[in-house]
N, C-alpha and C positions, 0 to 999 in steps of 0.2 A: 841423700835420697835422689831418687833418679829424677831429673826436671820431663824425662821426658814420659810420659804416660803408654802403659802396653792394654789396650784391651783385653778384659777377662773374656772367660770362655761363654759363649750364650748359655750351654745348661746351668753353672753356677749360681747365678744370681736368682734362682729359685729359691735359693736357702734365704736368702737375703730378702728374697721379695715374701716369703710366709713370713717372715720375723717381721717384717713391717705391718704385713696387709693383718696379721693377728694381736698385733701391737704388743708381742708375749718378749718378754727378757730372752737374749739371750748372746754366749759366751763370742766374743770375739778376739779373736788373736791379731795384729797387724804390725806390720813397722812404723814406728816413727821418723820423723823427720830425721832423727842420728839414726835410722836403720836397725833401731832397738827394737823388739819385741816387746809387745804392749799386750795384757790382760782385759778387756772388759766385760763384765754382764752390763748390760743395757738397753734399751728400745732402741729403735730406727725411729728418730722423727722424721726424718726428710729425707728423701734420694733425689738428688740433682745434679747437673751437668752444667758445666760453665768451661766454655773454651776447647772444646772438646775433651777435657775430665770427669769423669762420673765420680760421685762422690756421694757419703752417706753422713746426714747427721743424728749422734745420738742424744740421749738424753741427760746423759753427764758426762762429756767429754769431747774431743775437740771433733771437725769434722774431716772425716777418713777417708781419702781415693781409695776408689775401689782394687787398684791395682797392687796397694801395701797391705791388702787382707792376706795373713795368714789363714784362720780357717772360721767358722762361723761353725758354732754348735761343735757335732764330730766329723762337720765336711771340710775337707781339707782343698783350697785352690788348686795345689798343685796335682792333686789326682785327675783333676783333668787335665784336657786339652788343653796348651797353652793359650790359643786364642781363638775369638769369633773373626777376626780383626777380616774384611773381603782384603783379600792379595790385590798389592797395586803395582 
């Protein structure tokens, strides 16, 4: 896994923030720490940031950088932009 974190895109996390703010199940894809592709249904209990990583916890299962989401529901990360990230 990459130690170093890339900023998702700002429109993404709209999928992410209905799935939370409606507290509704649902499907997430992501990497693992070995870069495995992971299956979950499950709630967002938490979204929060530590160290400048954003991260999501669910409700059965470990808690996820936002940056190893494959896709949430039928949205895919990668159809977007690669990032929000301001140019430095």
């Amino acid at each position: 896994m990459s130690p170093t974190y890339v900023p998702i895109n700002c429109e993404f996390p709209a999928f992410r923030e209905a799935a939370a703010t409606r507290r509704r199940v649902a499907t997430f894809r992501y990497l693992d720490e070995d870069d495995r592709e992971q299956v979950v249904a499950a709630r967002i209990l938490d979204l929060c940031a530590k160290d400048g990583i954003e991260c999501m916890l669910l409700d059965h299962g470990p808690i996820v950088r936002l940056d190893r989401i494959v896709s949430i529901d039928d949205a895919v990360r990668d159809s977007w932009d690669v990032s929000c990230a301001l140019p430095g």
